[in-house]
N, C-alpha and C positions, 0 to 999 in steps of 0.2 A: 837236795830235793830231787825227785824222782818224777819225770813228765808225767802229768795224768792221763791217763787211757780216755777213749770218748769210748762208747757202744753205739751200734745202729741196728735199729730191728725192722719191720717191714712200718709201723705206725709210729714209732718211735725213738727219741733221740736219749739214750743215757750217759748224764753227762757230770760236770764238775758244777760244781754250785754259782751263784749268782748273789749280789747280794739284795737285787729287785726280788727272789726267790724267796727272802726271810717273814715279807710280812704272809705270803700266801701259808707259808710254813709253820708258821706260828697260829694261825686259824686253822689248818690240817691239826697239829697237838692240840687246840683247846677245843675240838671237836667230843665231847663223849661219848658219841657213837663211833665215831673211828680210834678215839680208844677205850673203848669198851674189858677188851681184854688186855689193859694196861690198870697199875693199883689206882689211877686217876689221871684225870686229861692233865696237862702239862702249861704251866705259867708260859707265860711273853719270855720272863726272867731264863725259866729253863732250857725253851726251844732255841733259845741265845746261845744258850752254853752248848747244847747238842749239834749246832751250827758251828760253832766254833772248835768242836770236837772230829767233826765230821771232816771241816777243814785241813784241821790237824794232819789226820789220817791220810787224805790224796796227799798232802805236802811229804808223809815220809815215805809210804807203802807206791800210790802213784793209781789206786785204785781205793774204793771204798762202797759209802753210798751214795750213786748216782742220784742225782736230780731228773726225775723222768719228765719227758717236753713230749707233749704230742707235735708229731709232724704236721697235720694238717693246720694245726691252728698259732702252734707255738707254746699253748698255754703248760705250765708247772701243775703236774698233776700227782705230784708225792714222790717216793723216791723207793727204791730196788737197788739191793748190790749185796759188796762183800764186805765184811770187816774182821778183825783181831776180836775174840772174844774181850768183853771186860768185867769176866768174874772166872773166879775159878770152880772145876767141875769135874768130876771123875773122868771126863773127855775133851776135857782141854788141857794143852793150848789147843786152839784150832780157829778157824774160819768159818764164821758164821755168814748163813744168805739170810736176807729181811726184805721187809717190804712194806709201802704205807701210801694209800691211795686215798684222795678226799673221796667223801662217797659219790660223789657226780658220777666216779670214774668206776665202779665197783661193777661187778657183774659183765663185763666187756674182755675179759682176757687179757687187761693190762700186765697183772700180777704176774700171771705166767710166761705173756711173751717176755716183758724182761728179766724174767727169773733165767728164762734160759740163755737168753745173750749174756749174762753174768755165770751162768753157772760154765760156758763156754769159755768165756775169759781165763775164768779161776782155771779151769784145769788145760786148757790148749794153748795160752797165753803166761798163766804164771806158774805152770806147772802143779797145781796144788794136790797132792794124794788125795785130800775130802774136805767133803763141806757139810758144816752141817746146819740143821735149822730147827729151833724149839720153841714153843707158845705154852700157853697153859690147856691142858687136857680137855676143857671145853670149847676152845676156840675154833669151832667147825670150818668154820672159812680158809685161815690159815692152812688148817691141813690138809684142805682139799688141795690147795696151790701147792703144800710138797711133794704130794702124791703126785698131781699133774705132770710134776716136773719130774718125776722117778725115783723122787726120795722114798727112802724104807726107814719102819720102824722098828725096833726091835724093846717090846717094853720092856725087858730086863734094863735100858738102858735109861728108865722114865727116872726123872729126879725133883727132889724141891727145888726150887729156885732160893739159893742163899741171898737174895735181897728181902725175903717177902718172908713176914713173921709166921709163926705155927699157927694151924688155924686160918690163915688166910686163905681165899676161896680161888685163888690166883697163884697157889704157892705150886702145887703139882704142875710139874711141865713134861710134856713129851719131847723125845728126842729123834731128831730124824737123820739121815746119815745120805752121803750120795759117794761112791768111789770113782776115783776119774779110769779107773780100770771098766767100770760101769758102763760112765759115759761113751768113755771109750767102743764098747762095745755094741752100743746102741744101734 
């Protein structure tokens, strides 16, 4: 088992999960506005499983996706991090950033400050070459946050999502890319 990393940003704490964190979490996935650009909001059942995947992860890697806590109050307001992709893709293997904010918290720069405490991690802490980040081609929010963060696109690199049938409205996803040569240079 591999220590989990904590993050600190100036509002907030990213961190390893809880398991007082499951039920806010499971109302965060069965939100349809917060997954709007998901094929549908997510069971009790599933967010169990995603919890326990999520778990998995810090136990082997030592980093994943953080449980974000605001400072001021304490309170679980979604989570931001890094993980192993889990599908295959003309550009994986690789390390994906994500992110998932109840909407209380949306419009405040949650997204982005821990986007970049995490994207710092990956590449000044675990060494990572890139990260990357994908939504589906309509999810304007999402990609404003990659941009934010200095992700680039390149749509030669757009692709279906091999989970989500032909024809589905969700299946086209763009792909965003960040080089820690990049970062580095910033």
């Amino acid at each position: 088992m591999t220590e989990p990393i904590e993050l600190h940003t100036e509002r907030l704490l990213l961190r390893t999960w809880r398991p007082e964190d499951l039920p806010a979490y499971i109302a965060l996935s069965a939100d349809p506005e917060v997954m709007h650009y998901f094929p549908e909001p997510q069971s009790a059942a599933r967010t169990e499983a995603s919890y326990a995947r999520i778990q998995a992860h810090f136990a082997e890697h030592g980093f994943g996706l953080w449980a974000l806590e605001r400072k001021d109050d304490g309170a679980f307001i979604g989570f931001t991090g890094l993980g192993h992709m889990g599908f295959e893709a003309h550009f994986s293997p690789a390390v994906e950033i994500g992110w998932r904010l109840a909407r209380a918290h949306w419009g405040q720069g949650y997204s982005s400050e821990a986007a970049r405490a995490a994207l710092a991690c990956g590449f000044e802490r675990l060494g990572l070459a890139q990260v990357v980040a994908y939504t589906a081609v309509d999810n304007a929010p999402s990609r404003r946050v990659m941009e934010a963060i200095g992700m680039h696109r390149d749509p030669a690199d757009d692709f279906d999502h091999p989970d989500l049938p032909a024809g589905h409205w969700l299946r086209r996803h763009v792909l965003y890319r960040l080089y820690r040569d990049e970062w580095v240079a910033r």
